[in-house]
C-alpha positions in Angstrom: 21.5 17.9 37.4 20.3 14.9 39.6 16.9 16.8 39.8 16.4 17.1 35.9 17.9 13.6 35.0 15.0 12.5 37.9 12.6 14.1 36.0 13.3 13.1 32.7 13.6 9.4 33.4 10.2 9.2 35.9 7.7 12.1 35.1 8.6 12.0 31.3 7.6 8.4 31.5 11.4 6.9 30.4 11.4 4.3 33.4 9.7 3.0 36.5 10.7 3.2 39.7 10.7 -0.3 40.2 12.7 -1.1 36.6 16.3 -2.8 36.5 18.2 -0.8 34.3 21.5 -1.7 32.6 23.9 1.1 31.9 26.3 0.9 29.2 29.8 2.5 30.4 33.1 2.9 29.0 34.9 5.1 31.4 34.7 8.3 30.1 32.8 11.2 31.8 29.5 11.1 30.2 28.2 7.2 31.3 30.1 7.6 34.4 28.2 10.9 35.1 24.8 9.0 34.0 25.3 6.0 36.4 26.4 7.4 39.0 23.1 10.2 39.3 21.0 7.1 38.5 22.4 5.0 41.4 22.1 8.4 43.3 18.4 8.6 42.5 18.0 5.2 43.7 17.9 3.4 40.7 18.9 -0.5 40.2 21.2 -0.3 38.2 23.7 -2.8 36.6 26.8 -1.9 34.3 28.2 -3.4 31.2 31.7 -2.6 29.8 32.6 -3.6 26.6 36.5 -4.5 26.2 37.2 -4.1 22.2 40.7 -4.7 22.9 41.7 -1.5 20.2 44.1 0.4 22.6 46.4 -2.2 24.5 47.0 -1.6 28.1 44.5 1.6 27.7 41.3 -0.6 27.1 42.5 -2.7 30.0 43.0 0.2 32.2 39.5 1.5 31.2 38.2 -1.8 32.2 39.9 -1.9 35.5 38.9 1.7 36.0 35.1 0.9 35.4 35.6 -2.4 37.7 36.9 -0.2 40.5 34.0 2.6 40.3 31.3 -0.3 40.5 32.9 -1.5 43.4 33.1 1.6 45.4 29.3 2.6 44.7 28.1 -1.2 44.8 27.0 -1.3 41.6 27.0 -5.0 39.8 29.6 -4.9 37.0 29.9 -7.2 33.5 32.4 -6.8 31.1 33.1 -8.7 27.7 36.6 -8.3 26.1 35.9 -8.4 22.2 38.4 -9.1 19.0 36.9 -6.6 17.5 39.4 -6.5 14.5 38.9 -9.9 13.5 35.2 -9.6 13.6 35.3 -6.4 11.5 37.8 -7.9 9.0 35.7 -11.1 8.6 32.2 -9.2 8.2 34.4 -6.3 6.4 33.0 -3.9 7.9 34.8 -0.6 9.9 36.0 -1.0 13.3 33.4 1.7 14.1 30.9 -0.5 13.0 31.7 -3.8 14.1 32.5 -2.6 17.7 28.7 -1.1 17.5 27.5 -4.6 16.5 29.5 -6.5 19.1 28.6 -4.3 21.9 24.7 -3.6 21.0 24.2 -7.5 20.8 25.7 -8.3 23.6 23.6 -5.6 25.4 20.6 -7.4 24.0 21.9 -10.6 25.8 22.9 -8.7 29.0 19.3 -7.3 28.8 17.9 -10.2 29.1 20.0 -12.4 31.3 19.9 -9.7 34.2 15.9 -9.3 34.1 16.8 -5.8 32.7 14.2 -3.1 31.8 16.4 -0.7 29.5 19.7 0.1 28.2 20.9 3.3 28.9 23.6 4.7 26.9 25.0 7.8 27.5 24.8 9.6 24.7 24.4 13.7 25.2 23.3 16.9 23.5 27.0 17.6 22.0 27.0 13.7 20.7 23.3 14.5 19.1 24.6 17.8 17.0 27.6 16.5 16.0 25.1 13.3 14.4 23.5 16.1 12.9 26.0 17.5 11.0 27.7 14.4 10.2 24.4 13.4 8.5 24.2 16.1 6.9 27.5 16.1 5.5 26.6 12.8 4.3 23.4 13.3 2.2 21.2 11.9 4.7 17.3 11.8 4.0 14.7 13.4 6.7 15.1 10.8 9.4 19.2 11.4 9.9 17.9 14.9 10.2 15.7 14.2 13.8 19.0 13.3 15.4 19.6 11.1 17.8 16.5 9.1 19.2 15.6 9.1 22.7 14.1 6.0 22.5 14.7 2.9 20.2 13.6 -0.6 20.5 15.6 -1.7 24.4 17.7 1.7 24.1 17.3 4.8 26.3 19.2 8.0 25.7 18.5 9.9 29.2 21.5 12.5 28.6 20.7 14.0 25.6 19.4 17.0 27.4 23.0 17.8 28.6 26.2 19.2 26.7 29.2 17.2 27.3 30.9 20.5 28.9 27.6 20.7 31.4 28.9 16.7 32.6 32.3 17.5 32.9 31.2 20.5 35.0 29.7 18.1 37.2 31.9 15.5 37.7 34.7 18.5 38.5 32.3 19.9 41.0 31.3 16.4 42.8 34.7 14.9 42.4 33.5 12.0 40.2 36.8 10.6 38.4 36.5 9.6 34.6 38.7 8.1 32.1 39.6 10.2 28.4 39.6 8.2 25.4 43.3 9.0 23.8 41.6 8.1 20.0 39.6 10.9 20.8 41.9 13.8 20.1 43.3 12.2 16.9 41.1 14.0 13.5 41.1 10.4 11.7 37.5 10.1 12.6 34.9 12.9 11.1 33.4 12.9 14.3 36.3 14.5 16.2 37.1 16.8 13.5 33.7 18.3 13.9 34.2 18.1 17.9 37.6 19.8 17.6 36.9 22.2 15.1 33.3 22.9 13.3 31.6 23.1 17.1 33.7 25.4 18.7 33.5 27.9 15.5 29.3 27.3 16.4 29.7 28.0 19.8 31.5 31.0 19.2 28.5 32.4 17.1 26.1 31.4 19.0 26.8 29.5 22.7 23.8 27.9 22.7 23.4 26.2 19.4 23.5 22.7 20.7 20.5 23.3 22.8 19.2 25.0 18.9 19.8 21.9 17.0 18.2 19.5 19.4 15.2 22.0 18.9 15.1 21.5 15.2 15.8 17.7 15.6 12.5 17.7 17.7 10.3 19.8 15.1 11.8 17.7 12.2 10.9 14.4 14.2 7.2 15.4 14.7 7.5 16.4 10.9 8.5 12.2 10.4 6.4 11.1 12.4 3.1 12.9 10.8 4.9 11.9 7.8 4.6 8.4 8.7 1.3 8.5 9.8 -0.1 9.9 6.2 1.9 6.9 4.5 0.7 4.4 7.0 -3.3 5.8 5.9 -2.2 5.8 2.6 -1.5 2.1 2.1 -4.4 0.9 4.8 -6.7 2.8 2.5 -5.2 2.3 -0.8 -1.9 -0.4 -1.2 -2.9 -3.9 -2.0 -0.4 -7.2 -1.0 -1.1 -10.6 -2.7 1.3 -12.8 -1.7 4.5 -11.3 -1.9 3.9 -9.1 -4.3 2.8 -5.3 -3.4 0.8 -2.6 -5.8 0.4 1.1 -5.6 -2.4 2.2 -7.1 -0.8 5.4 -9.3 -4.0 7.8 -9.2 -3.8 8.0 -6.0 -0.1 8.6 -5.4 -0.1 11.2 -8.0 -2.5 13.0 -6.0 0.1 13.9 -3.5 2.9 16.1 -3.5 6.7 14.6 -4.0 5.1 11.2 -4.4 8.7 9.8 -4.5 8.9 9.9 -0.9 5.4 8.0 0.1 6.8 5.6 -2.4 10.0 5.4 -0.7 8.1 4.4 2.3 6.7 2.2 1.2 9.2 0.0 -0.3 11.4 0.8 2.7 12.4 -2.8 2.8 14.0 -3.1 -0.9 16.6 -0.9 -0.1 16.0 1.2 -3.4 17.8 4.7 -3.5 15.4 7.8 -3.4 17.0 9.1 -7.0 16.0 5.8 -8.5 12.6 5.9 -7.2 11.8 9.6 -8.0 13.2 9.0 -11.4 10.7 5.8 -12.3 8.0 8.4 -10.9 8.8 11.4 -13.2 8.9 9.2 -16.1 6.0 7.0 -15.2 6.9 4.8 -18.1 4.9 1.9 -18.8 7.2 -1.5 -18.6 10.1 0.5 -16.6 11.7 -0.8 -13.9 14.6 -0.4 -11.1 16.7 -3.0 -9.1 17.6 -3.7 -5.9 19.7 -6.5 -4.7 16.5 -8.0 -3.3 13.5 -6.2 -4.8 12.0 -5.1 -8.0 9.8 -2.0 -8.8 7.6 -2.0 -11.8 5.8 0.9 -13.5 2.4 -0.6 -15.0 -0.4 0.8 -16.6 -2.1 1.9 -13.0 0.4 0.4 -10.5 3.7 0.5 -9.1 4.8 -2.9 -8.3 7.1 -4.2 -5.8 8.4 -8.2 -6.0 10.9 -9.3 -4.1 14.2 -11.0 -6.9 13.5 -14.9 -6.8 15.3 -17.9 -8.3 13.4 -19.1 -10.9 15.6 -21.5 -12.1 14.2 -24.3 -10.1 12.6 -27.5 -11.8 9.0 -27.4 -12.1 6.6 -29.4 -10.0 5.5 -32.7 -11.4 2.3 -33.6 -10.4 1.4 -37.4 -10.3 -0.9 -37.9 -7.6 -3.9 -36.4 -5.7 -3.4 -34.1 -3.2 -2.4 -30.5 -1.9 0.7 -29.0 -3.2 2.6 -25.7 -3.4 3.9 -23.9 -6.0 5.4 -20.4 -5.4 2.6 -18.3 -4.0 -0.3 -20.7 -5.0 -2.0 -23.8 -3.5 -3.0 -26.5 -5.7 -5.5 -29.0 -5.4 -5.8 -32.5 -7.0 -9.1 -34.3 -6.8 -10.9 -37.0 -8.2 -14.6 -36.8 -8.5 -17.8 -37.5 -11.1 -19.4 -34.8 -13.5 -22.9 -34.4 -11.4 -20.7 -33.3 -7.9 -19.3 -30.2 -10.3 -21.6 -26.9 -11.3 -20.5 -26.0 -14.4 -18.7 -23.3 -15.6 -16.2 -23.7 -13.5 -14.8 -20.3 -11.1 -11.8 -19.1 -12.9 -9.5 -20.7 -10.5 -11.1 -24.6 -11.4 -10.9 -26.8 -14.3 -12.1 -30.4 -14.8 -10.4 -32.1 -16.9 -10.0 -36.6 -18.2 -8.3 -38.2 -14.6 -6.0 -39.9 -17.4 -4.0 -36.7 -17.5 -2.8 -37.6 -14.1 -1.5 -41.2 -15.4 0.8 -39.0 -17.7 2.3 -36.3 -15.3 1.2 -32.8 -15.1 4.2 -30.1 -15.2 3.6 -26.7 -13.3 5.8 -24.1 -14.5 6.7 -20.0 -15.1 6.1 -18.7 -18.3 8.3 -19.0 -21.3 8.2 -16.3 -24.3 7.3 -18.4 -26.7 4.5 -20.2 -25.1 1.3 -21.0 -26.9 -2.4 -22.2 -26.3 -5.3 -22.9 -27.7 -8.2 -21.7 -25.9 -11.1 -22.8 -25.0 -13.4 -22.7 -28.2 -10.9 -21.6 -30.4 -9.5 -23.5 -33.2 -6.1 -21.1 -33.6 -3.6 -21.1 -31.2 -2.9 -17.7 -29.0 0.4 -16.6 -27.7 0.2 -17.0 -23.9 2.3 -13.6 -23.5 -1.4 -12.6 -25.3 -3.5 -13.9 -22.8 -1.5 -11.6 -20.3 -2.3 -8.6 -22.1 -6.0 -9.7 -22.2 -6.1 -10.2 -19.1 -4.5 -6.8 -18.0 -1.5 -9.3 -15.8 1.6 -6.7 -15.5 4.9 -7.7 -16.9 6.2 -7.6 -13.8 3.6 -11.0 -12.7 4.0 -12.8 -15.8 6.5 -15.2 -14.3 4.2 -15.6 -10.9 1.6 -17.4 -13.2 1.8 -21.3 -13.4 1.9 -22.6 -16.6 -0.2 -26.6 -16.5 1.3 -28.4 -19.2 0.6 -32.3 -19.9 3.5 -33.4 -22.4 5.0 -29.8 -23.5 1.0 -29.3 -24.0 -0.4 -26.1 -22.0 -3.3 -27.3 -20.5 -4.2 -24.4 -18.8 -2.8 -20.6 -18.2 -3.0 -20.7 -14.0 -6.7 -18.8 -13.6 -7.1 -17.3 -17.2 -7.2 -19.2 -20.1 -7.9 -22.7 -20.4 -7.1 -24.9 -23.3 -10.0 -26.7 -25.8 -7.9 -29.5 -26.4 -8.3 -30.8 -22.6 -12.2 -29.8 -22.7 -14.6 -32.2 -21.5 -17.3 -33.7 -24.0 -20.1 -32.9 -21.1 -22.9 -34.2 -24.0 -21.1 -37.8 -24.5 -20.0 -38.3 -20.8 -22.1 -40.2 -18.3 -22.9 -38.1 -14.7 -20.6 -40.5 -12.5 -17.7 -40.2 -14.8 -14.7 -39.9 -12.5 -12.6 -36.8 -13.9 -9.7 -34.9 -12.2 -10.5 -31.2 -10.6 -8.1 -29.1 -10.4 -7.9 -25.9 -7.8 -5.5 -23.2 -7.7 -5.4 -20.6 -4.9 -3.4 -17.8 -4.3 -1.8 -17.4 -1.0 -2.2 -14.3 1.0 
């Protein structure tokens, strides 16, 4: 067992002979097997115990017991006692999950105060099938399917090539005390129900399905991973970001299989759930949308659009003076200068306009339905939800536009539509007139 945890962690590349490594141990069998074979194969090895204070004198004991073990292999030793039920309570969360959030950040800090490489934890091939089924029993998507990971961010999993029963072996056969978790044997937790009762049925079928599902895990991990890849060419080659805003072109997704699930990928980070998404995709309705608590995804003509959920309720920006400014995703620019400096027309993003509009204030704002303008060389006026449609702006932007107004007076639709009321007499005015110009930039 020494021999294949050697190779593993050196010729499979895990660690270096000359890393630090911190091992994460509670007592029981499986991390006290795992540090005591890396101290064995001459590894530097430092152990944290986490205390979450959830069995009385048993978690003190445990602690004691870990102390005692470090000390008799000269191994340095850190232990942190946590309330763990107050923390879960305030963050309401379960005890299961707040003792993994007290004890994973203060690895992280651990980690880094003990010049540590790694954190090895010693999770095993009976702990990575009974994920599986768990995750399965819980509607999991592909990912939950891989099982546990070997490797994630600071964390290494060295013993998942090793049924619990193969470490107990071993620590019967060397002698190597270990401490049993009392919780453990109680079927409040889905996780020892399966342990107690699903596994054993398994292993009576077939002895070596363990070793079976960590083979699928591995096939359905390359199967992610190639996934990933395809969705990571995808949106170098075909998703454009302005600002914070994201589209997917449609022709192209369509061209794919299940496109739900590159979408899915894509918007990883607004939390939508997969039903939602594949059901704005079957419909592909023009003007539909779905909600997370943080993101938006629109359904327009040729895009899907993600927006991150903003507050738009804050006051507009008043504009009294030259100078740079920001507004939402834009940069504006005030500037005085005369007629003959300016090469008219104007870019799209630029207008000139009398430097007496400054004097009365210039209000940048979001769009309001019943806004109205009157374009340039029009004498009518032209609803501005109009100019959007002209101008092919989903509904799902029409609020990132800034509206220019000069007393309740749209000056100018941000970049599309300018209004012939502010227009500039170029015939009657003289070369050097000093006028303001007016810049607006979006921000990548």
């Amino acid at each position: 067992m020494q021999e294949r945890l050697g190779h593993i962690l050196f010729n499979e590349g895990m660690v270096k002979k000359t890393d630090r490594i911190l091992c994460a141990v509670s007592g029981g069998a499986d991390s006290i097997v795992m540090t005591y074979l890396m101290s064995q194969l001459g590894i530097n090895v430092v152990v944290a115990h986490c205390n979450f204070q959830l069995r009385g004198k048993e978690s003190d004991d445990d602690q004691s017991f870990v102390a005692d073990f470090c000390n008799s292999h000269s191994i340095p030793f850190l232990t942190k006692s946590f309330d763990t039920i107050g923390y879960s309570r305030v963050n309401k969360t379960s005890i299961q999950e707040a003792a993994r959030e007290l004890r994973y950040k203060w690895f992280e800090e651990v980690l880094e105060n003990e010049n540590c490489s790694w954190v090895c934890t010693a999770h095993n091939l009976s702990d990575n099938a009974e994920t599986m089924m768990i995750n399965q029993l819980r509607g999991t998507g592909i990912n939950g399917l891989s099982g546990i990971p070997v490797k994630r961010g600071s964390i290494l999993r060295p013993m998942l090539q090793f049924s619990s029963s193969e470490i107990r072996t071993y620590a019967t056969d060397h002698k190597i005390a270990f401490r049993v978790d009392s919780s453990n044997h109680s079927d409040a937790y889905l996780r020892n129900s399966i342990r107690h009762h699903v596994s054993p049925e398994l292993a009576h079928i077939d002895s070596g399905f363990e070793r079976t599902f960590l083979g699928n895990a591995n096939k359905i991990k390359e199967s992610v991973e190639l996934l990933d890849a395809l969705v990571s060419d995808f949106k170098h080659r075909h998703v454009k970001t302005t600002g914070n805003v994201v589209f997917i072109p449609k022709n192209e997704l369509y061209s794919f299989p299940h496109p739900h699930i590159i979408v899915s990928k894509l918007v990883l980070n607004g939390h939508f759930d997969i039903t939602q998404i594949k059901q704005l995709l079957e419909s592909n309705e023009v003007g539909k949308r779905i909600e997370s608590p943080s993101h938006e995804l629109h359904s327009d003509r040729d895009y899907f659009i993600l927006k991150s959920i903003t507050d738009k309720s804050e006051a507009p920006l008043m504009l009294t003076q030259k100078g740079g400014f920001d507004y939402e995703g834009y940069s504006i620019t005030l500037a005085h200068g005369s007629l003959k400096d300016l090469h008219f027309p104007l870019p799209k993003n630029e207008i000139a306009i009398e430097s007496t509009c400054l004097e009365q204030s210039i209000e940048v704002r979001s769009w309001n339905q019943a806004d109205q303008i009157q374009p340039f060389g029009m004498r009518g006026h032209k609803l501005v939800s109009d100019v959007f449609t002209d101008n092919k702006i989903a509904s799902a932007l029409k609020q990132e536009v800034p509206i220019f107004c000069v007393k309740n007076t749209i000056l100018w639709v941000g970049g599309l539509c300018f209004s012939e009321r502010f227009k500039l007499d170029l015939g009657k005015l003289h070369p050097s007139t000093e006028v303001l110009h007016i810049t607006l930039t979006r921000k990548n």
